[in-house]
C-alpha positions in Angstrom: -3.1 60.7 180.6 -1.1 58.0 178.8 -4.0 55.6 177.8 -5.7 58.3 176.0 -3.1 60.0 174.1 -2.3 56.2 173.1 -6.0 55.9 171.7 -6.2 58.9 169.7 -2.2 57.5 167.9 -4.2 54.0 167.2 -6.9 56.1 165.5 -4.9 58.2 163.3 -4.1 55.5 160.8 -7.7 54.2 160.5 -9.0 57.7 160.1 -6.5 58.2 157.9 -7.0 55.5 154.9 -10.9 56.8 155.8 -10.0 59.8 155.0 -8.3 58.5 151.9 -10.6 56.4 150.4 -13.7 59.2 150.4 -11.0 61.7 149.0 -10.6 58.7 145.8 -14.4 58.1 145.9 -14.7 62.1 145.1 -12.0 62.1 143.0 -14.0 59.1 141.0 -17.6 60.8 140.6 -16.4 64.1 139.4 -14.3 62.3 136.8 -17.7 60.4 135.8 -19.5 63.3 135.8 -16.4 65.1 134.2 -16.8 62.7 131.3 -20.9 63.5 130.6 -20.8 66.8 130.2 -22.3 66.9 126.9 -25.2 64.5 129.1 -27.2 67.7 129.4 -26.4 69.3 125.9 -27.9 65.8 124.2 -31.0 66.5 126.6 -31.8 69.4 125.4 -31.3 68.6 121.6 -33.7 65.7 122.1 -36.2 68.6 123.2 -35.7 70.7 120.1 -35.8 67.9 117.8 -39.4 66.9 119.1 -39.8 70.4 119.1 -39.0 71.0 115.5 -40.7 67.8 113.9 -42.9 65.0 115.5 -41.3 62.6 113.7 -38.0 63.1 115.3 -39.2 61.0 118.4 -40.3 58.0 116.4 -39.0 54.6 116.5 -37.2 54.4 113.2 -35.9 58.0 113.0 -34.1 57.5 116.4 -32.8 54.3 114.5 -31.3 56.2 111.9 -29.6 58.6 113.8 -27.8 56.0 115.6 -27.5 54.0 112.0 -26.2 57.4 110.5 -23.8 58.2 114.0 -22.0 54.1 113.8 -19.6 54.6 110.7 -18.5 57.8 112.6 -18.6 56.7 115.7 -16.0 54.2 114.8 -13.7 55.8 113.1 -14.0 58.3 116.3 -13.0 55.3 118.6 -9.5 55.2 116.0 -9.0 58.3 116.3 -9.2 59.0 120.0 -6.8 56.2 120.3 -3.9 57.6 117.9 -4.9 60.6 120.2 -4.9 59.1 123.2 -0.8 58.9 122.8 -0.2 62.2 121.6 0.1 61.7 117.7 -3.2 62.2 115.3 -4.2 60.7 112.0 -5.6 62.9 109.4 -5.6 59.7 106.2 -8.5 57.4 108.5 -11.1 59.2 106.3 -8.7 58.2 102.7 -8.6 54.5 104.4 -12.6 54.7 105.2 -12.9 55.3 101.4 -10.2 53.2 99.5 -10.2 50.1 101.6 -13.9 49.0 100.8 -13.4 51.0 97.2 -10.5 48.4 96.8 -12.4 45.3 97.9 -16.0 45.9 95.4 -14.2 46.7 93.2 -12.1 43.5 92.5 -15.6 41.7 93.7 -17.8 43.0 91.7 -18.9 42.4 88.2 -18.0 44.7 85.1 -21.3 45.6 84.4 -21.3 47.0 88.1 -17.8 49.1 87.7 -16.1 46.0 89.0 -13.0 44.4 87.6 -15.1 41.2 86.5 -13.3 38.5 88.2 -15.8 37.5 90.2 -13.8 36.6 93.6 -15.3 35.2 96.4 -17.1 38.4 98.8 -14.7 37.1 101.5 -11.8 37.9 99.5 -13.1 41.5 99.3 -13.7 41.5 102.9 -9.9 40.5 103.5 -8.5 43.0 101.0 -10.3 45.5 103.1 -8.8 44.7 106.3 -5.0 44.4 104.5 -5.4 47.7 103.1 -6.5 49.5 106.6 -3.6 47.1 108.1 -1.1 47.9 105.0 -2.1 52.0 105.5 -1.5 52.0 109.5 1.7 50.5 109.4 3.0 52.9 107.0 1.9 55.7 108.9 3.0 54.0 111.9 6.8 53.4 111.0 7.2 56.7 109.0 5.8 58.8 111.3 6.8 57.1 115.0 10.0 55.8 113.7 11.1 57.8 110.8 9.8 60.8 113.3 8.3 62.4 110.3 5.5 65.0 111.2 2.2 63.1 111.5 -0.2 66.6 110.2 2.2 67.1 107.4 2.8 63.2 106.9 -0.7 61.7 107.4 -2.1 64.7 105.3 -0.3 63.9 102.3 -1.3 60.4 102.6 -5.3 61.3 103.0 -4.6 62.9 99.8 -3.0 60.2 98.0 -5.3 57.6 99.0 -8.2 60.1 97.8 -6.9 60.7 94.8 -6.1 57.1 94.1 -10.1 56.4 94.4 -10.7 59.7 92.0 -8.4 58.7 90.1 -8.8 55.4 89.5 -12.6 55.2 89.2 -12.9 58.7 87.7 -16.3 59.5 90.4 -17.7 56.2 89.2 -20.0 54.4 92.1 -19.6 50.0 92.5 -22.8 48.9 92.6 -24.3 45.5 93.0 -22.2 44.1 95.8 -22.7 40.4 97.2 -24.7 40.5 100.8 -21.8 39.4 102.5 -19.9 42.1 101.4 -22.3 45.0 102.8 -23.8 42.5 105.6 -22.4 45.2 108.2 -24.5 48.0 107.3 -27.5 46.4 105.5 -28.7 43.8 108.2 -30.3 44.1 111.3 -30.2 41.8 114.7 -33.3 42.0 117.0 -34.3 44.8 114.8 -31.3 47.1 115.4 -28.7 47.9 112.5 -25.9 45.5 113.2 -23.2 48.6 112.4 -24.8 50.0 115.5 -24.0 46.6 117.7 -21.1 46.3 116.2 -20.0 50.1 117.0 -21.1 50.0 120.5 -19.0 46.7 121.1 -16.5 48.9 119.9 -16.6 51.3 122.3 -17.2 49.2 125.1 -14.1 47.4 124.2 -12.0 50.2 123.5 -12.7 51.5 127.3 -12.3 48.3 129.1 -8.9 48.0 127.3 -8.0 51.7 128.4 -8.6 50.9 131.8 -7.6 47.5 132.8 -5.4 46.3 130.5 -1.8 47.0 131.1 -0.8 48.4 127.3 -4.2 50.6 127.2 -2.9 52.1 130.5 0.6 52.5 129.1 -1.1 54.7 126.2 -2.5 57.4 128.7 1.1 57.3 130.0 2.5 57.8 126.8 0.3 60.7 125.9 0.8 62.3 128.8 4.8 62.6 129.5 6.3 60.6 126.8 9.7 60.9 128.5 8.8 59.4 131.5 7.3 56.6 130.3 10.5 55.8 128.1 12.2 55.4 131.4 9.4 53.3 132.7 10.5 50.6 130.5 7.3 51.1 128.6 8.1 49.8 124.6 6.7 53.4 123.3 7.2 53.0 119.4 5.9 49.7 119.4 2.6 50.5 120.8 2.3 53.8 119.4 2.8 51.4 115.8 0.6 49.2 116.8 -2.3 51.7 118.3 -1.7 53.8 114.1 -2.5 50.0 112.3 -5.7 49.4 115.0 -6.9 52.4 114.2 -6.4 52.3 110.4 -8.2 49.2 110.6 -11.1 50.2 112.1 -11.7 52.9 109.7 -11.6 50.1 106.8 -14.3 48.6 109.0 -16.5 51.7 109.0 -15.7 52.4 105.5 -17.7 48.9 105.0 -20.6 50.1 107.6 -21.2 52.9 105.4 -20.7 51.1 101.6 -23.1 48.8 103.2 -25.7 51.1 104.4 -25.9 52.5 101.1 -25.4 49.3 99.3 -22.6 50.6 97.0 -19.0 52.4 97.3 -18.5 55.8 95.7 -14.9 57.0 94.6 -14.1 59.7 97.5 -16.2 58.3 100.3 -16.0 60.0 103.7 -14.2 62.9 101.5 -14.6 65.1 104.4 -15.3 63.0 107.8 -12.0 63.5 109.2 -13.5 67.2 110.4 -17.3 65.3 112.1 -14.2 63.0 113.9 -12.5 65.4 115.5 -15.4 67.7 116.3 -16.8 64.5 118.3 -13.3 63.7 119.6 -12.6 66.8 121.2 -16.3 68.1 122.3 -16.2 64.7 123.6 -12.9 65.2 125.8 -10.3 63.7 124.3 -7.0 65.8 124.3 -5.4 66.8 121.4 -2.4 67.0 122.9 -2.6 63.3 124.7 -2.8 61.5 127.6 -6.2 62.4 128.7 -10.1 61.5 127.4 -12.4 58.3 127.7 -14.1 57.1 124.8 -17.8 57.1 126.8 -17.0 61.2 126.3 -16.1 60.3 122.7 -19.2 58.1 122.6 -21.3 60.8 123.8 -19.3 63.8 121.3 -20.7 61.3 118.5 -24.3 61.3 119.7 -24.4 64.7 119.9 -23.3 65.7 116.1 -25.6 63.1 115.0 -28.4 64.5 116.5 -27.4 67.9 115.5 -27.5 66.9 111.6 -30.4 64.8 112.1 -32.3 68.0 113.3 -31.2 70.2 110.8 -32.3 67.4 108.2 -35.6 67.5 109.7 -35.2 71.1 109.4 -34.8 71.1 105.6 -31.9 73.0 106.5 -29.2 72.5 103.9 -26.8 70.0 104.6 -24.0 72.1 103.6 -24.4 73.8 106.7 -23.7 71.0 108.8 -19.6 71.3 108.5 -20.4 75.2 109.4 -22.4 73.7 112.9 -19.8 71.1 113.9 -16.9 73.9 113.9 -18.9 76.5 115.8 -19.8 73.5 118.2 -16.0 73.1 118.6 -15.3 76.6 119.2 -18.2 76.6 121.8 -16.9 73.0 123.8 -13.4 74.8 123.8 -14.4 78.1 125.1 -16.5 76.4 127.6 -13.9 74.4 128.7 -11.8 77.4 128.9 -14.4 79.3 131.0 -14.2 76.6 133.7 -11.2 75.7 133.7 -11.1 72.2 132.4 -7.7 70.7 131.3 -9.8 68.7 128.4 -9.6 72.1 126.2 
């Protein structure tokens, strides 16, 4: 009787890490599965689309939407970041428009709305790059440090910096840039618009960071009891600073994607791109309130509005219908969320 009863004790704590480990393996594919969602939604809109024009499925169209999804898509990635640890941004779009506005303009020649100096493309670039750095730190100390409310506080600033371009330019378009200036959204490698390499890096980066490096875990953490991680030791002004200036700086970058694409920089760029961002941040997963979201749900809340205003282009449906399509498909992703009782609402 004793030999026995002394097997089944030396079994219970190999069944139980067993036991464990499938429990984590579950746990593991319905967050995977958690996170693609929208997998099925993007299915069925590649349907319609072939549905509603031939061309949809072609080559080069399918290009474009991903060409037309990469300026978004990063300044999605900054925004789900800032998110990510339970503040938001509202002035990325002001920074996607004056940063690049800034940089043609003291690059390009008079004739071309430029100041007529002449500098050196890569002297436009860097101007870019200080004023998204320049913006983000602002925001960063006044509204982390200075505890100043980041809607009131980063709204005000998306209209200053907006006004500034009006303002200053009076509507007036740079034209005329140097290649190097616009190489992000005017060349292509293998084929492929480099803003769309360059966005997908992005991404990918932005992930791995979120999950194995120790600061990208510490933002989750943040977002998601802020008191607690305070008495982790976790330096929670200094990374929330620090995630505000990334961020900032990548919308400078896709500011230059799209002035690029376009070949020229219009006073009040990305005027109103701050409302596609947090339609594909939030149908994508990302909490507004913090602490929870992955940015391959973000990637795939940017795929679907691009293929939503792709189709409706191919529709010859107005475009100023699309704003009116990206709210309802927020109010739908949140409802549905609702409905099945999914914290990401």
């Amino acid at each position: 009787m004793t030999e026995p009863m002394a097997e089944k004790t030396a079994e219970r704590p190999v069944a139980a890490p067993r036991a464990m480990a499938r429990r984590d393996i579950r746990a593991v594919v319905v967050k995977f599965f958690r996170e693609l969602t929208l997998v099925p939604v993007i299915v069925v809109l590649l349907i319609a689309g072939a549905l509603v024009n031939p061309v949809f499925f072609t080559t080069s169209n399918l290009i474009n939407v991903a060409e037309g999804g990469a300026a978004l898509g990063m300044v999605v990635v900054a925004e789900s970041l800032i998110l990510l640890t339970g503040k938001f941004d509202i002035s990325l779009q002001g920074t996607f428009g004056l940063a690049p506005l800034l940089g043609a303009w003291l690059i390009a020649p008079k004739a071309s709305e430029g100041l007529g100096t002449q500098f050196s493309p890569w002297i436009g670039l860097l101007i870019v790059l200080v004023v998204g750095l320049a913006v983000g730190t602002i925001n960063g100390i006044l509204v982390v440090k200075a505890n100043f409310n980041a809607f009131i506080f980063t709204l005000a600033m998306s209209i200053l910096l907006t006004g500034l371009q009006l303002g200053w330019l009076g509507g007036s378009t740079v034209y005329n840039l140097p290649e190097v200036f616009i190489y992000l959204g005017a060349q292509s490698w293998f084929g492929i618009p480099v803003a769309i390499w360059v966005t997908v890096a992005t991404f990918a980066a932005a992930a791995l960071f979120l999950r194995y490096h120790r600061v990208g875990r510490a933002m989750y953490a943040i977002g998601g009891n802020l008191e607690a991680a305070r008495a982790a030791g976790i330096q929670v002004d200094r990374i929330r600073i620090g995630v505000f200036m990334v961020a900032s700086v990548l919308a400078a970058v896709a500011g230059l994607m799209q002035a690029g694409r376009v070949t020229a920089v219009t006073a009040g760029q990305g005027s109103n791109l701050i409302f596609g961002v947090f339609a594909a941040a939030v149908i994508g997963g990302i909490s507004l309130e913090g602490g929870r979201g992955r940015m391959v749900g973000a990637l795939t809340g940017v795929i679907l509005l691009s293929l939503v205003t792709n189709i409706l282009t191919l529709s010859n449906i107005s475009s100023t219908w699309i704003d009116a399509v990206d709210g309802a498909i927020i109010l739908i992703a949140l409802g549905l969320a609702k409905l099945i009782g999914s914290e990401r609402a």
